[in-house]
C-alpha positions in Angstrom: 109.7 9.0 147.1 109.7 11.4 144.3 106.2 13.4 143.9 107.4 15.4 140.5 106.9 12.5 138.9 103.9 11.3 140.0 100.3 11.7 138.2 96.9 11.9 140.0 93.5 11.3 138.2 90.7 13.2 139.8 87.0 12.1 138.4 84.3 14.9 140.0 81.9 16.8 138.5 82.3 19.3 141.0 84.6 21.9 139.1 85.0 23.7 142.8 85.8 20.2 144.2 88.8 19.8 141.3 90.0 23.0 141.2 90.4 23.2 145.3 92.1 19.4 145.4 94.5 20.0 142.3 95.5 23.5 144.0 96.6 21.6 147.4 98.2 19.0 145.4 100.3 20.9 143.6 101.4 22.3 146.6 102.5 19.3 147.9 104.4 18.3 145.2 102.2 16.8 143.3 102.4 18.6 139.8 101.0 16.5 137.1 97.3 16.3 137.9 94.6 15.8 135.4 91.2 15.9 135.9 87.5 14.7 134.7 84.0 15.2 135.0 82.3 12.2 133.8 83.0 8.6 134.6 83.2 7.8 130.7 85.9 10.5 130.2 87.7 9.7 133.7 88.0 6.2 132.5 89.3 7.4 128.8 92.0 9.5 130.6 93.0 6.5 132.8 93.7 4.9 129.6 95.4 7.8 128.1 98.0 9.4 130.6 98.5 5.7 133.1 98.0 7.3 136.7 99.8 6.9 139.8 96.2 7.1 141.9 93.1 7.9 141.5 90.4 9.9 143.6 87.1 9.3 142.3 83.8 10.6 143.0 81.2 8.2 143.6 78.1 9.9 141.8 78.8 11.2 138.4 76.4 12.4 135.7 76.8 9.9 133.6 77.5 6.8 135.8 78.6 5.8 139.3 82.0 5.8 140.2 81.6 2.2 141.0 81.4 1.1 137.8 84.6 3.2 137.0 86.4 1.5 139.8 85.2 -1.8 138.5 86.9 -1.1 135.1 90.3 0.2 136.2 90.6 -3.0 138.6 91.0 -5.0 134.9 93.3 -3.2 134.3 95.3 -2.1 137.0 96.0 -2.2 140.8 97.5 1.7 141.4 95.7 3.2 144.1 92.0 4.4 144.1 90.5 6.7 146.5 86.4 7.2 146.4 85.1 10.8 147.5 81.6 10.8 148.2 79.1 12.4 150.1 77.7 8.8 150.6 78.7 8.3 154.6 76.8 5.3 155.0 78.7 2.2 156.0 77.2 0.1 153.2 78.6 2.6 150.9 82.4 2.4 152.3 81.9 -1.4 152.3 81.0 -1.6 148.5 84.0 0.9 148.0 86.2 -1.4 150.0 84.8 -5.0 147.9 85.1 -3.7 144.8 88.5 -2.6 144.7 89.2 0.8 146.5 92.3 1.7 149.0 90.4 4.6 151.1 87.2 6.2 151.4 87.1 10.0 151.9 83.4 11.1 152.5 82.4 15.0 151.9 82.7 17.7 153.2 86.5 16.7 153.6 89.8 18.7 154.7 91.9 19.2 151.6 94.8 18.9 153.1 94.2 15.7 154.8 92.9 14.2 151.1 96.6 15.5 149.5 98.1 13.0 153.1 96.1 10.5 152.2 97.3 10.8 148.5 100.8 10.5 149.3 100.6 7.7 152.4 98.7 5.5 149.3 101.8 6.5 147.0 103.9 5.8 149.2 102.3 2.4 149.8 102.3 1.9 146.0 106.2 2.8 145.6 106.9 0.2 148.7 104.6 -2.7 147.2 106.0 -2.4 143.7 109.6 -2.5 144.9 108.9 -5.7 147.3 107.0 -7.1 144.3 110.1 -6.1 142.0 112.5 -7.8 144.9 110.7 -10.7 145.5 109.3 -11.9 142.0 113.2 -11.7 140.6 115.1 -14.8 140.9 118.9 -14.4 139.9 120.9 -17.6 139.4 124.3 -17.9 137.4 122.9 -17.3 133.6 119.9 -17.3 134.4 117.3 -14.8 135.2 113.5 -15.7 136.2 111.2 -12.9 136.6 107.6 -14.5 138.3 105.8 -11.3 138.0 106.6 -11.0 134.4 106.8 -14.9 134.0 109.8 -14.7 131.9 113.3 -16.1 131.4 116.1 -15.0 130.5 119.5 -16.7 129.9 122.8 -14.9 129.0 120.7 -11.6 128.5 118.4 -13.7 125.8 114.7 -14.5 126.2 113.3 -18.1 126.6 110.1 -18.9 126.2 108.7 -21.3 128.5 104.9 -23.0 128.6 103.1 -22.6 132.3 104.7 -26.4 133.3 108.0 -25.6 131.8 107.8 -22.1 134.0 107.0 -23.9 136.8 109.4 -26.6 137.0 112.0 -23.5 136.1 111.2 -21.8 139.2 111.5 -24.4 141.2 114.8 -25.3 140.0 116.2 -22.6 140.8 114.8 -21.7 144.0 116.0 -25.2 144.9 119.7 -25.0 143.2 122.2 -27.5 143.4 120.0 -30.0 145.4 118.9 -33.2 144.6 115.1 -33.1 143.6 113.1 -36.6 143.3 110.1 -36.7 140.6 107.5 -36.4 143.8 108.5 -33.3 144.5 108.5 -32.0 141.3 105.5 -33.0 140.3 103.9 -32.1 143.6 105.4 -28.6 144.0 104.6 -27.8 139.8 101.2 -29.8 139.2 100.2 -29.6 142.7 99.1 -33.1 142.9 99.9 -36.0 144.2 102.2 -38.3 141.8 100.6 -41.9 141.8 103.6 -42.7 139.0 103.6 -39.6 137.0 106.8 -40.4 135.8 106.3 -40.0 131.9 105.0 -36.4 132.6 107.5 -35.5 134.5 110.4 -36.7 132.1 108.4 -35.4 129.2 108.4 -31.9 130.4 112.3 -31.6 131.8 112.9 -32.7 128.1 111.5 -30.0 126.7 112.8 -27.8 129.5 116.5 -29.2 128.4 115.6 -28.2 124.7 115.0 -24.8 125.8 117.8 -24.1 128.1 120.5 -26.4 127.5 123.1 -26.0 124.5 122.9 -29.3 123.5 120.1 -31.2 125.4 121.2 -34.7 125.0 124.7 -33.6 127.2 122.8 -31.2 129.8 125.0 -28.7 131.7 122.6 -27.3 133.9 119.9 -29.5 134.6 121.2 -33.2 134.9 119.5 -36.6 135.8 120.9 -37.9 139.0 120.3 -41.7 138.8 117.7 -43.5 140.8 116.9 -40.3 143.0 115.5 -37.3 140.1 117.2 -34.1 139.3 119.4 -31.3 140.1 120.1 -28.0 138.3 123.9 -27.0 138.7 124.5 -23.3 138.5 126.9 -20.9 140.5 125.6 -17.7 141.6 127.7 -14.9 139.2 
């Protein structure tokens, strides 16, 4: 993991507090380090510069770093640390509810604030990779991306409605094999079928229209007669 890259948000009114943190940061590698004193412009930087992590104080003069935490969780999952002065448990158990990754109450060490910075960067670099890993499926033309919820075929985008997505996915995690309408329907509706079986057809006809060079003489997904469908790719 890269630090010189990295950005850290610090929201404290302290200006002791945010000199003395930014000063160990930097000499941990950490270069790019902005700060705020009020929760109102903390939350306008997050907006601005798109953090790495936060470390946010819990009582600001214009606010509570609660509220702040609340906001960025609408918008984002990177990593937010509180610092407060608050020690009681009830106050590390709101911090923990509402969306925080660690709790550092003051007085605190420095240099174990600028470890805990990186172990929660770190974290952050391995989730996003797993997520990047795991959310990407890669079959012949076809590329699915579930964290993005897009398709792409031959390098161009598809655009697919939630069902069509769904029954997509499923296709492709499930390539080659012979998949009856139950399963379909149970795996993409999640419900069970009691005869859907104009739903189902409806929606791998539109799928066809979207993915298929001419529809009516599938290559990819065909009809296998009397037991459902199979999508025929090769890996490339």
């Amino acid at each position: 993991m890269s630090l010189n890259n990295k950005k850290v948000l610090i929201i404290d009114d302290e200006e002791d507090i945010l000199r003395l943190i930014k000063t160990v940061l930097e000499k941990e590698g950490i270069k790019n380090v902005i700060t705020s004193t009020t929760a109102n412009g903390g939350f306008s930087q997050f907006k601005e510069t798109n953090p790495d992590l936060v470390l946010l104080d819990i009582m600001l003069p214009d606010g509570e770093g609660y509220d702040v935490c609340r906001q960025i969780r609408n918008i984002s999952r990177v990593p937010i640390l509180f610092l407060s002065a608050k020690t009681e448990e009830i106050d590390k158990i709101l911090g923990f509810a509402i969306g925080g990754d660690d709790y550092i109450t003051k007085p605190f060490s420095p240099k174990e604030v600028a470890y805990r910075v990186k172990a929660q960067l770190r974290r952050a670099d391995y989730m996003q990779i797993t997520i990047e890993k795991d959310s990407v499926i890669k079959v012949g033309p076809f590329e699915l991306n579930e964290e993005k919820v897009q398709l792409v075929k031959n390098e161009k985008m598809i655009e697919l409605k939630p069902k069509e997505f769904g029954l997509m996915k499923y296709f492709l995690e499930n390539k080659n094999r012979v998949i009856c309408k139950e399963q379909l329907y149970d795996a993409v509706w999640g419900e069970e079928f009691f005869g859907m079986d104009n739903t189902v057809m409806v929606h791998i006809r539109r799928l066809r229209e979207k993915i298929e060079e001419q529809p009516s003489h599938p290559k990819y997904l065909l009809t296998v007669k009397g037991l459902g469908y199979k999508l025929m790719v090769e890996d490339e």
